[in-house]
C-alpha positions in Angstrom: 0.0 0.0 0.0 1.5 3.1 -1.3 0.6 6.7 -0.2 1.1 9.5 -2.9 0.2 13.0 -1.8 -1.6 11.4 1.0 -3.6 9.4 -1.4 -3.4 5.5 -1.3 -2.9 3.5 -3.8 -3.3 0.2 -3.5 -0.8 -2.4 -5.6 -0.9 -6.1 -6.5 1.9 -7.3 -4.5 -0.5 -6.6 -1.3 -3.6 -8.7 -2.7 -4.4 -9.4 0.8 -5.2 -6.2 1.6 -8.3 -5.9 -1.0 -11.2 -8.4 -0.8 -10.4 -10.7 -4.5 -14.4 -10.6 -5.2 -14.1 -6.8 -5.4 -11.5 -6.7 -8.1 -11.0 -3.8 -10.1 -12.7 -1.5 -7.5 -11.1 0.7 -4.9 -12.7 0.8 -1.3 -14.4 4.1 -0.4 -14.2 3.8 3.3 -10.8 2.4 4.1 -9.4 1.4 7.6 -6.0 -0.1 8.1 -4.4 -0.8 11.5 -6.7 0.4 13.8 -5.9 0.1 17.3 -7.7 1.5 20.4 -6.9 0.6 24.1 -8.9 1.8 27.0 -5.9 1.0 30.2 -5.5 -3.0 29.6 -8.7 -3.3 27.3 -7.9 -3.8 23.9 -10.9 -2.8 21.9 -9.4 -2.4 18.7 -6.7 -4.9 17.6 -4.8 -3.7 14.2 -7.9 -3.9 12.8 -8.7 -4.0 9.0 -11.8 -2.5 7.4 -13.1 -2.2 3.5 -16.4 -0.4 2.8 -16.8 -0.5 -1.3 -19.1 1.7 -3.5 -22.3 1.3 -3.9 -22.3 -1.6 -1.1 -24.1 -2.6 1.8 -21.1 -4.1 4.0 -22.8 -5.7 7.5 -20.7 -6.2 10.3 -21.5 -8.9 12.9 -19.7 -10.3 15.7 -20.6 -11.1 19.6 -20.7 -8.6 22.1 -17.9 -7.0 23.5 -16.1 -8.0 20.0 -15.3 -4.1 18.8 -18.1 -3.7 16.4 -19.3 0.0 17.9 -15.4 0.8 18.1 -14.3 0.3 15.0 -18.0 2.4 13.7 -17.0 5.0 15.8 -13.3 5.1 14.6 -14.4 5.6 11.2 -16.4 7.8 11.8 -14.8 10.4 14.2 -16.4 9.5 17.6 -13.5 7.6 18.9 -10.0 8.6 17.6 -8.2 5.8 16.9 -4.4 5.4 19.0 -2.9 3.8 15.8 -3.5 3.0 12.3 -5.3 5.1 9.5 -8.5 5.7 7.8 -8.9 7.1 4.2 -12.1 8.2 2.4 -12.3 8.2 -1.4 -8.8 7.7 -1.5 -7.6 10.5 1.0 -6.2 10.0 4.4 -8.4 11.3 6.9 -8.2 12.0 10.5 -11.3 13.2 12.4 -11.7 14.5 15.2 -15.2 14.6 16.2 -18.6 13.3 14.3 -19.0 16.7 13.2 -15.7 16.2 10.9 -17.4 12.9 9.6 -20.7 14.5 8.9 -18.8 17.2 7.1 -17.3 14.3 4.7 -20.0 13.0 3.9 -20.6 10.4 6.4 -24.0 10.2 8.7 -24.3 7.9 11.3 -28.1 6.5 12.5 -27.3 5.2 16.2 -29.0 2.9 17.8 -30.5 5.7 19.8 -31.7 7.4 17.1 -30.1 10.7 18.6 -33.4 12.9 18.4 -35.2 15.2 20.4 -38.8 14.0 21.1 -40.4 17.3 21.9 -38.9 19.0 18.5 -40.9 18.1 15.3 -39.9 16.0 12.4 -38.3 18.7 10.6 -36.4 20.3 13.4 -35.2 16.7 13.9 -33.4 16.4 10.6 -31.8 19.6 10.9 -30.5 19.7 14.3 -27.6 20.9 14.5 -27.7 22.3 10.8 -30.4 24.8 10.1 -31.0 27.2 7.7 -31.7 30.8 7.7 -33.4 33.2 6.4 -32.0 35.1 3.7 -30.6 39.1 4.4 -30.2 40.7 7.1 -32.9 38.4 9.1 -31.2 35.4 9.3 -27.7 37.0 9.6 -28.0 39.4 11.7 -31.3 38.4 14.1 -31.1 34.4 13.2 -34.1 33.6 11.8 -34.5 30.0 11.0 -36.3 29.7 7.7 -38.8 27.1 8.5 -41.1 26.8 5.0 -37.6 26.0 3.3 -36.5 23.1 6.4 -40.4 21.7 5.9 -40.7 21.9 2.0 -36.9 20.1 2.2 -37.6 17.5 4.6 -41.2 16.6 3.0 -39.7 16.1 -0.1 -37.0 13.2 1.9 -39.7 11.6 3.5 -42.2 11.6 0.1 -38.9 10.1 -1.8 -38.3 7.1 0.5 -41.8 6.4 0.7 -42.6 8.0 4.2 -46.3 8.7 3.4 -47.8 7.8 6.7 -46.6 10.5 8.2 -49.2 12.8 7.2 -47.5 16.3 9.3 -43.8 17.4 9.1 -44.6 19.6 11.9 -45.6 17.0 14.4 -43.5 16.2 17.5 -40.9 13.1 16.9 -42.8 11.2 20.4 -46.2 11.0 18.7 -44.6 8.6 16.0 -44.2 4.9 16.4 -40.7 3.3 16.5 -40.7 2.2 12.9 -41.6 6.2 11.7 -38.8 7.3 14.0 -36.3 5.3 12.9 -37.4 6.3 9.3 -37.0 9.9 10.3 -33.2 8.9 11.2 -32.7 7.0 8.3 -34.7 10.0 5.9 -32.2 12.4 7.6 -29.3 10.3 7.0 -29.4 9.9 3.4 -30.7 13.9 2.9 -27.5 14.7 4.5 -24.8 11.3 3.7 -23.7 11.9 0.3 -21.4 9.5 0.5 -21.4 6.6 3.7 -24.5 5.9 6.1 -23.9 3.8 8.9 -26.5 2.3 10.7 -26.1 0.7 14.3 -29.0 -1.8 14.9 -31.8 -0.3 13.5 -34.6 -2.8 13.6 -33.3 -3.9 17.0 -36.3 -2.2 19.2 -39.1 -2.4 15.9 -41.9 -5.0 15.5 -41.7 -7.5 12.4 -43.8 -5.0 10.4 -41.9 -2.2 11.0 -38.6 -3.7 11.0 -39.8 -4.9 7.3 -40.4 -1.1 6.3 -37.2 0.0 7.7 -35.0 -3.0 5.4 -36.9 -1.3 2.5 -35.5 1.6 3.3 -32.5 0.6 3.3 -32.5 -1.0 -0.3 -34.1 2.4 -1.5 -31.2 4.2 0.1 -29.0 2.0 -1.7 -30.7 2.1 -4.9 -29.5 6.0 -4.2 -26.1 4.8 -4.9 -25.0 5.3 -1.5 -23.1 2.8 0.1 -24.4 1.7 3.8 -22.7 -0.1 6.9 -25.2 -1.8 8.7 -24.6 -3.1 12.7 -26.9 -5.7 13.3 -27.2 -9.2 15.1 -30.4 -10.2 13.6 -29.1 -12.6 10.6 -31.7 -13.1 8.8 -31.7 -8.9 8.3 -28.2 -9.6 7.7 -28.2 -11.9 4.7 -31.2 -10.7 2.9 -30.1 -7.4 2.5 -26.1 -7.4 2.8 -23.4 -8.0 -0.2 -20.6 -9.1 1.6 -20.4 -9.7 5.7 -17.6 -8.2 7.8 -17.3 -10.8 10.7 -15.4 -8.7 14.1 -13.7 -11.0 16.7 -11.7 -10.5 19.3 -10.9 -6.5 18.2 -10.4 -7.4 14.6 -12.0 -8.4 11.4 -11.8 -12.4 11.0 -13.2 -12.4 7.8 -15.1 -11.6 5.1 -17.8 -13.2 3.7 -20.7 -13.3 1.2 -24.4 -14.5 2.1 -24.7 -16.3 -1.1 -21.8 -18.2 -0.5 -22.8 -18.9 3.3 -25.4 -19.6 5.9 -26.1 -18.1 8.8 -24.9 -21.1 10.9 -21.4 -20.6 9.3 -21.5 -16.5 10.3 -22.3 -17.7 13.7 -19.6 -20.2 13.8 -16.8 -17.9 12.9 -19.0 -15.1 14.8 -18.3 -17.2 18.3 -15.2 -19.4 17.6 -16.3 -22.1 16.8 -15.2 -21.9 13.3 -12.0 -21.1 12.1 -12.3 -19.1 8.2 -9.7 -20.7 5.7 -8.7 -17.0 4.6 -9.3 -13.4 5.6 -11.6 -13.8 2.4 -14.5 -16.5 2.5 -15.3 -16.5 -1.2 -16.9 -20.1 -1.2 
């Protein structure tokens, strides 16, 4: 792996660092060496991580493996002690979420991080709102509302939000699937170019978690590329392309759900299974 400019390049001598299914593409989202220690705790382990265009990469593993770690290396809540990220190419180091959200990458935690009292549309531009035009929005701050509703109508119309009938109502009068469409509607208005999403149907009902996986393959159909957290497998292999399996602080393997079942996920997942190579292509 060679750095030009701060740019990496990626040759064929070091094949094991790109995923041989993938060939011919360059990751996106790029992670090499990551390490993170809390005292003794290891949480991170020279960990390896590959998020491709276009993609929806799910990362499994048990708990206390350093799934939420590496997410929140990547994507500036926790800065890493060693290794590197790059984005499109270009090394990046951020220092907050705010940095990430800059770049282009949103995250949908499993929390939702929204304020229930504020309405929908104050909800998907927290932290980002717009002003008025001139001198009232400059000078006396002026938040211009008609533009924040008209935008984030048109977010929830294109992913198929239609059952929420008034942009202005409080997010606590929704039901979990609507909120976590709100935080998945705000995402891609605002991810141009990664969304992660940390357990998202984890707390929903079978219908809504349904709704919520559509959502997902629209968001994709968007062209964006999506990391999803989850520990529901059969969520996991209807709608991933390729399966980032985390032990121990660091990626086991990767593998593909067509290639697969869940019982062999679970396997390497636990320890039970030991992958042939850091690539499961069969």
């Amino acid at each position: 792996m060679d750095q030009k400019g701060g740019r990496l390049m990626l040759t064929e001598t070091q094949s094991p660092v790109q995923d041989p299914t993938m060939a011919g593409q360059q990751p996106l989202l790029l992670g090499r060496g990551l390490t993170k220690r809390y005292g003794k705790v290891v949480a991170l382990d020279n960990c390896d991580f590959d998020l491709y265009p276009g993609e929806i990469l799910a990362v499994i593993g048990d708990n206390g493996a350093g799934k939420s770690t590496l997410i929140k290396a990547v994507s500036g809540a926790v800065i890493p002690d060693e290794g590197d990220v790059f984005l499109d190419g270009q090394k990046v180091s951020f220092r907050s979420p705010t940095e990430a959200r800059q770049a282009g990458i949103e995250t949908v935690y499993q929390t939702l991080a929204m304020s229930p009292a504020l309405s929908i549309a104050d909800n998907m531009f927290m932290g980002r709102e717009l002003r008025r035009p001139g001198v009232m929005g400059e000078w006396l701050r002026m938040l211009d509302r008609p533009r924040m509703e008209k935008f984030a109508r048109e977010k929830l119309t294109e992913l198929g939000l239609m059952t929420i009938q008034n942009i202005n109502q409080s997010v606590e009068t929704l039901s979990g699937g609507q909120r976590q469409g709100v935080a998945v509607a705000r995402a891609a208005a605002f991810g141009s170019k990664v969304i992660i999403l940390d357990e998202p149907t984890a707390a929903l009902g079978v219908k809504e978690s349904r709704r919520v996986l559509e959502l997902i393959l629209d968001v994709k159909s968007r062209g964006i590329p999506i990391i999803l957290i989850s520990h529901n497998m059969p969520h996991v292999f209807e709608v991933a392309d390729r399966i980032h399996v985390h032990r121990l602080g660091r990626r086991l393997c990767v593998i593909r759900p067509q290639n697969h079942t869940m019982s062999d996920a679970v396997a390497y997942m636990t320890g039970a299974r030991v992958p042939d190579t850091e690539f499961e292509t069969a």
